[in-house]
ZABA-249137 format. One record per residue (C-alpha): y, x, z; residue number from 1; residue in one letter. Coordinates in nm, 2 decimals, padded with zeros to 4 digits. Layout:
# residues N
v=Y&u=X&w=Z&paba=NUM&lumpa=A
...
END
This chain:
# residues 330
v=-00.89&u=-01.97&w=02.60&paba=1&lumpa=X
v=-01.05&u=-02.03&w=02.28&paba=2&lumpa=X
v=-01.36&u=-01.82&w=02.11&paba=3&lumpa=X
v=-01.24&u=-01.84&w=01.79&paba=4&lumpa=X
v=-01.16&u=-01.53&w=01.67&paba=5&lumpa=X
v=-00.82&u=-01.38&w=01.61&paba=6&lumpa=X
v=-00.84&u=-01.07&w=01.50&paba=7&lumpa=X
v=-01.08&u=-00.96&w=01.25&paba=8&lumpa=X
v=-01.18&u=-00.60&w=01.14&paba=9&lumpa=X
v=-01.45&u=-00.54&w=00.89&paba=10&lumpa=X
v=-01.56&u=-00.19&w=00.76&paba=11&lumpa=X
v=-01.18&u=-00.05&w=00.74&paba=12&lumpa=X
v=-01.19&u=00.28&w=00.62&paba=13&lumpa=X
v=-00.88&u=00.51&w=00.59&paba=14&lumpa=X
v=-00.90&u=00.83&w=00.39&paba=15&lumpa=X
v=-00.62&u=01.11&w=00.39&paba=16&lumpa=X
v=-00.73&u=01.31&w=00.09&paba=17&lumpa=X
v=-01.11&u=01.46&w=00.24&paba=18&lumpa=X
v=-01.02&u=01.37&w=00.57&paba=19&lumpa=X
v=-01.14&u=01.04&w=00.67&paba=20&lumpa=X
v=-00.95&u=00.90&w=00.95&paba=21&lumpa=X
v=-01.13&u=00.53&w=01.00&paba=22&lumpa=X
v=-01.49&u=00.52&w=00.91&paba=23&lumpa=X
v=-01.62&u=00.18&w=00.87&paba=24&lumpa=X
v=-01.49&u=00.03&w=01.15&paba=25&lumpa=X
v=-01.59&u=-00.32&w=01.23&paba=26&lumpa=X
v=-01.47&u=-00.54&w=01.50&paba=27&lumpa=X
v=-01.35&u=-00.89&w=01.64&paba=28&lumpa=X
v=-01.16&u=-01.05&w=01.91&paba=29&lumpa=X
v=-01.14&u=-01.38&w=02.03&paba=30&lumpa=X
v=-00.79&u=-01.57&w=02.12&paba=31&lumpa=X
v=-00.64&u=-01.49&w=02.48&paba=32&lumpa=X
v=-00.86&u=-01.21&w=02.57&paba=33&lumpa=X
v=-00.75&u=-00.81&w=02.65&paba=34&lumpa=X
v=-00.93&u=-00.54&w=02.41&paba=35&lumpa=X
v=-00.90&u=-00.21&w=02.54&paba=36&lumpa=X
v=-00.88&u=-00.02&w=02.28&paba=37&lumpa=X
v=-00.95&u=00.39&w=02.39&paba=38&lumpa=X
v=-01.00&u=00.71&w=02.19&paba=39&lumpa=X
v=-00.93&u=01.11&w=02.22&paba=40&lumpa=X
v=-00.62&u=01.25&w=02.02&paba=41&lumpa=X
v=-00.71&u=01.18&w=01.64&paba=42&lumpa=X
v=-00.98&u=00.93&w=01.68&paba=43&lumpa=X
v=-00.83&u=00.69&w=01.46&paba=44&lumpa=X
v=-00.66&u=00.45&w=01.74&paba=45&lumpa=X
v=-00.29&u=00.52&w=01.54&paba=46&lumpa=X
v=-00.46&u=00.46&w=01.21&paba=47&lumpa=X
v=-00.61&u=00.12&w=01.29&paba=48&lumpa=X
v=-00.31&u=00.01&w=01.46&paba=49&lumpa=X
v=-00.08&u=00.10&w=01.18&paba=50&lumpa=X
v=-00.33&u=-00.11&w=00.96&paba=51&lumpa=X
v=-00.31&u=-00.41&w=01.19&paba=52&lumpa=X
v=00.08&u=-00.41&w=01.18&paba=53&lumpa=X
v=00.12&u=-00.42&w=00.80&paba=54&lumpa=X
v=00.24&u=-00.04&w=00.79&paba=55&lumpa=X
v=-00.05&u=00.14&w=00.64&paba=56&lumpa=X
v=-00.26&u=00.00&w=00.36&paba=57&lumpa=X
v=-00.65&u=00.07&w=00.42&paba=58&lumpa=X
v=-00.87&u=00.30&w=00.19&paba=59&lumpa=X
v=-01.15&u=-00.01&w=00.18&paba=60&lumpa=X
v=-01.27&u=-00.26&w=00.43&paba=61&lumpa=X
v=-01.02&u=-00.55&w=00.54&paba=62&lumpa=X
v=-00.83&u=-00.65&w=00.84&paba=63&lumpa=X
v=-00.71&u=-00.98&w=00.97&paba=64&lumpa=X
v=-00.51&u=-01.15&w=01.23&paba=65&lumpa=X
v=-00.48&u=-01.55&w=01.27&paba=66&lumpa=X
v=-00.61&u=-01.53&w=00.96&paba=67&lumpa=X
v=-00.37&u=-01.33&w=00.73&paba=68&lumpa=X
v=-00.48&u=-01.03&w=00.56&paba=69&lumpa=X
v=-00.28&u=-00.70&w=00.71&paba=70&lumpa=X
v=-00.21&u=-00.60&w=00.37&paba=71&lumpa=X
v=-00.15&u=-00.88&w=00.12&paba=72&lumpa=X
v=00.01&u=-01.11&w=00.41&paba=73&lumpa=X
v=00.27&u=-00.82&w=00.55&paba=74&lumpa=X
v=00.55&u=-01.06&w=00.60&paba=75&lumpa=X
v=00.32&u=-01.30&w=00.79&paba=76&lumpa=X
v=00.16&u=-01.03&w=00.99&paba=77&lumpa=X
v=00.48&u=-00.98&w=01.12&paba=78&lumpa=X
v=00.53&u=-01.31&w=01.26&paba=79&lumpa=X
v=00.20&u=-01.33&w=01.45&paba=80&lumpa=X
v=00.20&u=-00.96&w=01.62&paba=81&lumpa=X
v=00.41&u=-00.80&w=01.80&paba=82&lumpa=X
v=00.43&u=-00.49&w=01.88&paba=83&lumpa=X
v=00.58&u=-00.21&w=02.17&paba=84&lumpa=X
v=00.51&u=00.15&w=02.10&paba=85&lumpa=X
v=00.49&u=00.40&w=02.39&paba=86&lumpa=X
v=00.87&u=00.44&w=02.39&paba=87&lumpa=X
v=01.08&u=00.19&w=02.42&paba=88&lumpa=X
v=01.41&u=00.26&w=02.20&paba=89&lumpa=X
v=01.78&u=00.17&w=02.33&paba=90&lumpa=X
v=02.10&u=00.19&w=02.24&paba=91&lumpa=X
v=02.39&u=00.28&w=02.46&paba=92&lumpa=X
v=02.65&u=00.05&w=02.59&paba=93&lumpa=X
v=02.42&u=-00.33&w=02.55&paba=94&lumpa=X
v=02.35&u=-00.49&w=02.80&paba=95&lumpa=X
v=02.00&u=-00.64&w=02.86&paba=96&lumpa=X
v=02.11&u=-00.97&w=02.73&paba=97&lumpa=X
v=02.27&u=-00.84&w=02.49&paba=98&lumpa=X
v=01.99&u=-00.60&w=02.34&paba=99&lumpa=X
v=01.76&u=-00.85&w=02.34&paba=100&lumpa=X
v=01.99&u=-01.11&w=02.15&paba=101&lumpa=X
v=02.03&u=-00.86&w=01.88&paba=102&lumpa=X
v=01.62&u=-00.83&w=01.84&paba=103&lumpa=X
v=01.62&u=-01.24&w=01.86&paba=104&lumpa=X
v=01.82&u=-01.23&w=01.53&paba=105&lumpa=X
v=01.68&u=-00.96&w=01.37&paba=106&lumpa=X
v=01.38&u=-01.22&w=01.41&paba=107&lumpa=X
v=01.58&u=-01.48&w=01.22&paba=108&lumpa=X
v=01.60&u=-01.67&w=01.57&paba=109&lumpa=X
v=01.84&u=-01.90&w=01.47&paba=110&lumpa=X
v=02.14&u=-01.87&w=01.72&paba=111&lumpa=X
v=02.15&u=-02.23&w=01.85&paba=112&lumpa=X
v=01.78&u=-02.18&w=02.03&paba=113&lumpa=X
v=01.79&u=-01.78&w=02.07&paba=114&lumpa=X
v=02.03&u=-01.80&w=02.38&paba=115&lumpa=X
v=01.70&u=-02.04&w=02.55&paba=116&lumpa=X
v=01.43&u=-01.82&w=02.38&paba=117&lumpa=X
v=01.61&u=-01.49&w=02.56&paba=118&lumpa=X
v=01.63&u=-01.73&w=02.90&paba=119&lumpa=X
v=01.26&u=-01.80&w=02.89&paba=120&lumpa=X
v=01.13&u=-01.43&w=02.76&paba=121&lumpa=X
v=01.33&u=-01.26&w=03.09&paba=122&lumpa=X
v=01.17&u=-01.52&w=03.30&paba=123&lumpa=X
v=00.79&u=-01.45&w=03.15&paba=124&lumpa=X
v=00.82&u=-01.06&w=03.24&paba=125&lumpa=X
v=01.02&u=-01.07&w=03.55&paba=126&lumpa=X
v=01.38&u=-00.93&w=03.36&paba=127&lumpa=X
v=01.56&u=-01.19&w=03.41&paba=128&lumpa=X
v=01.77&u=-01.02&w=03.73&paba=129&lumpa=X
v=01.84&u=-00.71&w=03.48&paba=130&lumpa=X
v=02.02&u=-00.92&w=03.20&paba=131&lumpa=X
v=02.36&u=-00.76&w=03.27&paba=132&lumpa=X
v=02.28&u=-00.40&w=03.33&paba=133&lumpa=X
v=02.29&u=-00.16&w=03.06&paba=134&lumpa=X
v=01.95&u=-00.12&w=02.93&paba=135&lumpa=X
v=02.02&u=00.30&w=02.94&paba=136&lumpa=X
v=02.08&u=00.22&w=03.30&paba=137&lumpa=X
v=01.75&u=00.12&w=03.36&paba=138&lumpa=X
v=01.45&u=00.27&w=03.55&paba=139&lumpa=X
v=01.12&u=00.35&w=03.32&paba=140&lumpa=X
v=00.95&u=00.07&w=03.48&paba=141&lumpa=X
v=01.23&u=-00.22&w=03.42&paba=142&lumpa=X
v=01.25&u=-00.07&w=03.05&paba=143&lumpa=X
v=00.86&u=-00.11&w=02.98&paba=144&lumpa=X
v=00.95&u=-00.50&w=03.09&paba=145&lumpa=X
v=01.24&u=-00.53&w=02.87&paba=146&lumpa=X
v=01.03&u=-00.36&w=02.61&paba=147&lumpa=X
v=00.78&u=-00.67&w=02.70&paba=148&lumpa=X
v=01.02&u=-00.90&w=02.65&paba=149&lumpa=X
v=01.16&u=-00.82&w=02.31&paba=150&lumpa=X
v=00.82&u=-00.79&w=02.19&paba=151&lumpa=X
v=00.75&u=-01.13&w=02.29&paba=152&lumpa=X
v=01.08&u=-01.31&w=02.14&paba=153&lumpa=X
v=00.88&u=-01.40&w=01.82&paba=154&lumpa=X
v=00.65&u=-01.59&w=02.01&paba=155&lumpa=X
v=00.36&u=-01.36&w=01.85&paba=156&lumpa=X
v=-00.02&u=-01.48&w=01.88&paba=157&lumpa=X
v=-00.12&u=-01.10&w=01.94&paba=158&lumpa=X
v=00.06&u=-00.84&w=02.11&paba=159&lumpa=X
v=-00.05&u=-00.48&w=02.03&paba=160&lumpa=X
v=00.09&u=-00.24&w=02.27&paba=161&lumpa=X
v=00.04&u=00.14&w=02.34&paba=162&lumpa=X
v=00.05&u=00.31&w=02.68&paba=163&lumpa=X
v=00.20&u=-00.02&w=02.84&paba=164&lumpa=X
v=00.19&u=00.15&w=03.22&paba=165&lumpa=X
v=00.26&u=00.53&w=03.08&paba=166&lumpa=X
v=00.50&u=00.66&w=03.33&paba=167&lumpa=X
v=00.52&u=00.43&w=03.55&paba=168&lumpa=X
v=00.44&u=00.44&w=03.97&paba=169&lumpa=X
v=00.20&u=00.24&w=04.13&paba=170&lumpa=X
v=00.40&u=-00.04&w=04.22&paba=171&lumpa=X
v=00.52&u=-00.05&w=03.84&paba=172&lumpa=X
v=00.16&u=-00.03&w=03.69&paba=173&lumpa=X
v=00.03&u=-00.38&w=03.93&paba=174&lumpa=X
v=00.33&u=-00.50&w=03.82&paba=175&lumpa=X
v=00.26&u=-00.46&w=03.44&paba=176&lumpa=X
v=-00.11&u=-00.51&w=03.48&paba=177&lumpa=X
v=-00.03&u=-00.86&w=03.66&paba=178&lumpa=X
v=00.23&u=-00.95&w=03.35&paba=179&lumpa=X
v=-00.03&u=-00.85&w=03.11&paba=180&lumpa=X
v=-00.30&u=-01.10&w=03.29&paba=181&lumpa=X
v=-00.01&u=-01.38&w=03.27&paba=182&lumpa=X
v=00.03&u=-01.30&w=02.95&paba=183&lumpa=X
v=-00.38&u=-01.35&w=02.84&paba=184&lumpa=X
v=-00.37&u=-01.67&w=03.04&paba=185&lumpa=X
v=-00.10&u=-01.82&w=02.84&paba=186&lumpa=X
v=-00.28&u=-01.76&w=02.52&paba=187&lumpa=X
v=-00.16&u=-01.42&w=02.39&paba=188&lumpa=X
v=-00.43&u=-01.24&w=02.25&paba=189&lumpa=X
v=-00.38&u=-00.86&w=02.37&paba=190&lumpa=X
v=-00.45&u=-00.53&w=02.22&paba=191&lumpa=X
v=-00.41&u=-00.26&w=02.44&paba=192&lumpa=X
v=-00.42&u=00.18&w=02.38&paba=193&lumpa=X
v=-00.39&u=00.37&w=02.71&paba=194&lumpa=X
v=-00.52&u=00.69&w=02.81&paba=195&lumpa=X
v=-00.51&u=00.53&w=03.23&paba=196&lumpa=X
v=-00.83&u=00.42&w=03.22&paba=197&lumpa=X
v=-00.87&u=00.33&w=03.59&paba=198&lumpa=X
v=-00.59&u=00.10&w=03.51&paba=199&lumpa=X
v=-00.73&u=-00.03&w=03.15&paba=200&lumpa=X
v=-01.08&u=-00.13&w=03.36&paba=201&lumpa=X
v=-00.85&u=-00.36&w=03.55&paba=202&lumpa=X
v=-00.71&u=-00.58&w=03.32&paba=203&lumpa=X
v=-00.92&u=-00.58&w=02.97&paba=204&lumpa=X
v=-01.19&u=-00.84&w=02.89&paba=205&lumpa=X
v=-01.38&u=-00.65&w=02.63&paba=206&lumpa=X
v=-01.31&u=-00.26&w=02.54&paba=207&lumpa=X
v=-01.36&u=-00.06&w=02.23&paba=208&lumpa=X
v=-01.40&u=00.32&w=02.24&paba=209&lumpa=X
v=-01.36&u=00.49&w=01.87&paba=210&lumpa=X
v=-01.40&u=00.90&w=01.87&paba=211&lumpa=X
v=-01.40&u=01.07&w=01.50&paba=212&lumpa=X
v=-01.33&u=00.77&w=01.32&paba=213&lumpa=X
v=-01.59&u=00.56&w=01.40&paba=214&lumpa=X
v=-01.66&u=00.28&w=01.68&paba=215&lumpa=X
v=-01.89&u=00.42&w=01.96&paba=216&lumpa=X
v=-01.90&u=00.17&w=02.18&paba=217&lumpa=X
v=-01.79&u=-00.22&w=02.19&paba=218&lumpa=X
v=-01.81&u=-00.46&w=02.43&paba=219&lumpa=X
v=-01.72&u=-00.61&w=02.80&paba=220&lumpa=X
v=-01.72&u=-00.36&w=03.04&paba=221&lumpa=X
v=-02.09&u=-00.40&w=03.17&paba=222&lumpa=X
v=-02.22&u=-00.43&w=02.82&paba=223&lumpa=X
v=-02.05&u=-00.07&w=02.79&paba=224&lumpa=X
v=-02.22&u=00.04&w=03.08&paba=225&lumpa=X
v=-02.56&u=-00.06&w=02.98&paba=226&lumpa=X
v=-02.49&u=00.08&w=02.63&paba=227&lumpa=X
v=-02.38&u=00.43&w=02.75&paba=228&lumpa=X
v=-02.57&u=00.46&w=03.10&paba=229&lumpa=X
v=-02.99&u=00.52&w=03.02&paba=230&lumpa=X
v=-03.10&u=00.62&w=03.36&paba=231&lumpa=X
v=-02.96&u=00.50&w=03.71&paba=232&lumpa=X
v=-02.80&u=00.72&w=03.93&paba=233&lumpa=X
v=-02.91&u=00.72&w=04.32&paba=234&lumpa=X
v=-02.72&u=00.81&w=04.60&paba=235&lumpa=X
v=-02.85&u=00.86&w=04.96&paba=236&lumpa=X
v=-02.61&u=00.92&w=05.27&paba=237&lumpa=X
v=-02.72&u=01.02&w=05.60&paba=238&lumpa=X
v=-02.62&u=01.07&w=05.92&paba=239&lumpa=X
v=-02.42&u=01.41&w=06.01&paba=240&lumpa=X
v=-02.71&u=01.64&w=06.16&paba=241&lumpa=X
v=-02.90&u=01.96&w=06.06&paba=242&lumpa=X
v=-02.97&u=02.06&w=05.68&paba=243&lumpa=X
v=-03.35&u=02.02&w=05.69&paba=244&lumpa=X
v=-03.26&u=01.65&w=05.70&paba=245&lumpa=X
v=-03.12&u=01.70&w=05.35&paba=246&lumpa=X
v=-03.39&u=01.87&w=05.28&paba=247&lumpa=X
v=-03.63&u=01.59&w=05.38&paba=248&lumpa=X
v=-03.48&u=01.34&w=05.15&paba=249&lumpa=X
v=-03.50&u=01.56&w=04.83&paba=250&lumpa=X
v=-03.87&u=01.61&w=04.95&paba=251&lumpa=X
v=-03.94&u=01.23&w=04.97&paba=252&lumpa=X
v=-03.73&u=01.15&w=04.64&paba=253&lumpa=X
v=-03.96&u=01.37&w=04.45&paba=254&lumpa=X
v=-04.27&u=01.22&w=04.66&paba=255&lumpa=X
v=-04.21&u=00.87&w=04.58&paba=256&lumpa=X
v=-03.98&u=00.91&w=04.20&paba=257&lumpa=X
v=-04.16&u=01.02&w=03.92&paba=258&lumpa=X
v=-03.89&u=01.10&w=03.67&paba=259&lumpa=X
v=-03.61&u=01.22&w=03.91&paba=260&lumpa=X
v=-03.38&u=01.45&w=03.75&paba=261&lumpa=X
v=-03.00&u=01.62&w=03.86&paba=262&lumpa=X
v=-03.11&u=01.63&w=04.19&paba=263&lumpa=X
v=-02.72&u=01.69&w=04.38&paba=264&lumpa=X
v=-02.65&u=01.80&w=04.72&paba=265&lumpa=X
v=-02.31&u=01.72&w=04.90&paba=266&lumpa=X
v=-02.38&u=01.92&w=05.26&paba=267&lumpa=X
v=-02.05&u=01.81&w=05.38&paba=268&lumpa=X
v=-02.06&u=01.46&w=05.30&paba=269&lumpa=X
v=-02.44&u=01.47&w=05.40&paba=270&lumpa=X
v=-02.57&u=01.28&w=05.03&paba=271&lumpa=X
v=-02.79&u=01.35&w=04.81&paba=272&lumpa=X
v=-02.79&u=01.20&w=04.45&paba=273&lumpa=X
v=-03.07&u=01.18&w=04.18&paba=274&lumpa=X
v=-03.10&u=01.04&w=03.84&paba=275&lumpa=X
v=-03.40&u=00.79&w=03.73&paba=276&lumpa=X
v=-03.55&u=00.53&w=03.48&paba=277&lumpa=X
v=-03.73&u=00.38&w=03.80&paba=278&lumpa=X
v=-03.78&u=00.01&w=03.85&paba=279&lumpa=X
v=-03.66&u=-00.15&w=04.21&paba=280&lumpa=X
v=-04.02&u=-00.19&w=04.33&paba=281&lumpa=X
v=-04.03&u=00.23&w=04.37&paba=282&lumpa=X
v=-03.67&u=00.19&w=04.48&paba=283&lumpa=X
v=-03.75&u=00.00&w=04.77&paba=284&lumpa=X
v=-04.07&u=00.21&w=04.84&paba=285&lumpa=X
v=-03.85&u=00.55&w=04.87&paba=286&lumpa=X
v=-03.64&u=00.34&w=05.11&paba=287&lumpa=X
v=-03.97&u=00.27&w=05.32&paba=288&lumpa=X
v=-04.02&u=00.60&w=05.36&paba=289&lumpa=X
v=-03.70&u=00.77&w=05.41&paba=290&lumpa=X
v=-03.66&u=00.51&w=05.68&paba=291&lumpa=X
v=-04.00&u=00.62&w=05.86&paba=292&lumpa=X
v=-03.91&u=00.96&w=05.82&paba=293&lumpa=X
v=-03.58&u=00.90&w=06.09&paba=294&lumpa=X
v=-03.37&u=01.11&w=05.97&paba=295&lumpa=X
v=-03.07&u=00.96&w=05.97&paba=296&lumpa=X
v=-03.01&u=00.67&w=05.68&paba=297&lumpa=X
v=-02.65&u=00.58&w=05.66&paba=298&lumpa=X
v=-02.66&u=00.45&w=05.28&paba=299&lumpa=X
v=-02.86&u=00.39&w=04.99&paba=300&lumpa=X
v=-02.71&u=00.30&w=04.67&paba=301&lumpa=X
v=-02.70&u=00.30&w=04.31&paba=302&lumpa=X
v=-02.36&u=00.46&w=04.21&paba=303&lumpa=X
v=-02.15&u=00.24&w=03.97&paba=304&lumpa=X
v=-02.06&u=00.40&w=03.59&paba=305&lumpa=X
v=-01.69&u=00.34&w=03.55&paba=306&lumpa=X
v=-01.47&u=00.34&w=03.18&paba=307&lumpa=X
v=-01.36&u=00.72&w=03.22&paba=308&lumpa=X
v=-01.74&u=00.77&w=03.28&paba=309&lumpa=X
v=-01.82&u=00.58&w=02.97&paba=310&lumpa=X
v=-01.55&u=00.78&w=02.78&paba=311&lumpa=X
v=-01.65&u=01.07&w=02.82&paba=312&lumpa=X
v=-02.02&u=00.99&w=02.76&paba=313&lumpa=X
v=-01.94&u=00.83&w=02.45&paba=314&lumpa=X
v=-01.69&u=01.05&w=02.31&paba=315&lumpa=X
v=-01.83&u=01.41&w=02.43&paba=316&lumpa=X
v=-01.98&u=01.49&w=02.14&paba=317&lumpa=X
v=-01.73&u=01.37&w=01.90&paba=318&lumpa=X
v=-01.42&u=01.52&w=02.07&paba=319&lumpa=X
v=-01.52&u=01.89&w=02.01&paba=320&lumpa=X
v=-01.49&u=01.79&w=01.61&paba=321&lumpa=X
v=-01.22&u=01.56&w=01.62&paba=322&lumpa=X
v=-00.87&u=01.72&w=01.50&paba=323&lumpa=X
v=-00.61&u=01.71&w=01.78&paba=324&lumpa=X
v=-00.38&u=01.47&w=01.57&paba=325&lumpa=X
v=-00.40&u=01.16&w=01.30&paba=326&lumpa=X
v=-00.23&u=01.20&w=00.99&paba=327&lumpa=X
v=00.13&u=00.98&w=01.02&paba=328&lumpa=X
v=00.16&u=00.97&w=00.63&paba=329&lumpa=X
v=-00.01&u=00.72&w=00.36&paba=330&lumpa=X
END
């Protein structure tokens, strides 16, 4: 893995008419790491990937991968991305092979090393056991691999793909999200749009929220966290037992917290959870004295923030204003 950057974005703007779909938006990524890139319905994700795949030209700004520009360098662009949509076309009656050989020479693949590039893309995802079936045979989850797999033909430096584990069972989505690590550690550099973002958490290096046009937040998953999250949230669990032991905690929260705020009371799971700007040294004093108290510790913790967490923090505000869906035209 290399830190030199592979794809560059500097203050791409993208105006339909008075609507302004991208706003400025500035960012790069480094070779062989996974960008999560996350937004509501019309926050611009579309536009900017349209941009980065040489099919829309920007209002202003620039945009750049392995160094060729998305708009003057088109041709080239297509030789260093690739790209799978959410739906994975097919056409009846091809076989696996047989699909994917007709991609390889759309490619220009020359035909003396396409039969070994097909070999070595099915063995990369995991498709090589399907090359005889008829792709409109195939389950969603063996599609989304063959889909994998004729993206990859090209050898592309960067693979942009959108909703990679959409549909898919459990099973399916460690499946993909393991092929999507393999894929990182051999060097692709990975741009990836999902709305699963339990999933997305899993397997991206650095992740970029855009609402409204605009990028909200940037950065590796903790750096979002400390962008988004400005107080901590506290959770104490105790024993099952009577309420007034409930009651006894939020006492000595406010006793020994000076700024506690959305004070929360679970009775059947026996917690209570607070908000703060406190330092650890007044953590461990509240701890002291609940412990004194008796009244049952079971836990104390501070409750992680996690992407959909983020997401919604960052994006409240903006969703309300956002229109449901980006313009498809130039």
């Amino acid at each position: 893995m290399s830190d030199e950057p592979v794809v560059q974005i500097n203050d791409l703007t993208k105006q339909y008419g008075e609507f302004t779909a991208l706003n400025g938006l500035s960012l790069q990524l480094e070779r062989g790491r996974i960008l999560g890139f996350i937004g509501p319905n019309g926050a611009g994700k579309t536009t900017t990937i349209k941009i980065l795949v040489g099919l829309l030209r920007p209002t202003s700004g620039s945009a750049s991968i392995a160094g060729f520009d998305c708009t003057r360098d088109a041709k080239k662009i297509k030789q260093v991305v690739g790209y799978m949509p959410d739906y994975v076309g097919t056409y009846d009656n091809m076989r696996v092979h047989e699909y994917l050989d007709f991609f390889g020479a759309a490619f220009n693949i020359p035909r003396k090393v396409r039969g070994a590039r097909l070999e070595e893309v099915m063995q990369i995802t995991g498709s090589y056991y399907m090359r005889d079936m008829f792709v409109e045979s195939l389950s969603h989850g063996m599609r989304k691999r063959v889909g994998i797999a004729r993206t990859l033909l090209h050898d592309p430096q960067v693979l942009i793909m959108d909703e990679p584990a959409s549909g898919l069972d459990p099973k399916a989505r460690i499946e993909i999200r393991q092929l999507l690590a393999d894929l990182a550690q051999r060097g692709k550099t990975l741009i990836v749009s999902s709305h699963i973002l339990p999933e997305l958490s899993r397997i991206c290096d650095v992740v970029a929220i855009i609402a409204s046009g605009q990028l909200r937040a940037f950065g590796s998953l903790d750096q979002i966290m400390a962008q988004v999250r400005q107080r901590r949230v506290m959770e104490v669990q105790l024993t099952s037992g009577a309420k007034d032991r409930l009651d006894k905690a939020v006492q000595l929260i406010n006793e020994h917290i000076s700024d506690v705020t959305e004070v929360a009371i679970s009775k059947s799971e026996q917690i209570v959870r607070f908000s703060t700007n406190c330092d650890d040294q007044m953590l461990v004093g509240l701890i002291g004295a609940i412990a004194v108290a008796e009244i049952g510790m079971v836990q104390f913790r501070e409750v992680p923030m996690d992407l959909e967490d983020a997401f919604l923090k960052v994006t409240g505000a903006a969703t309300s204003a956002a229109p449901s869906n980006e313009p498809d035209h130039e």
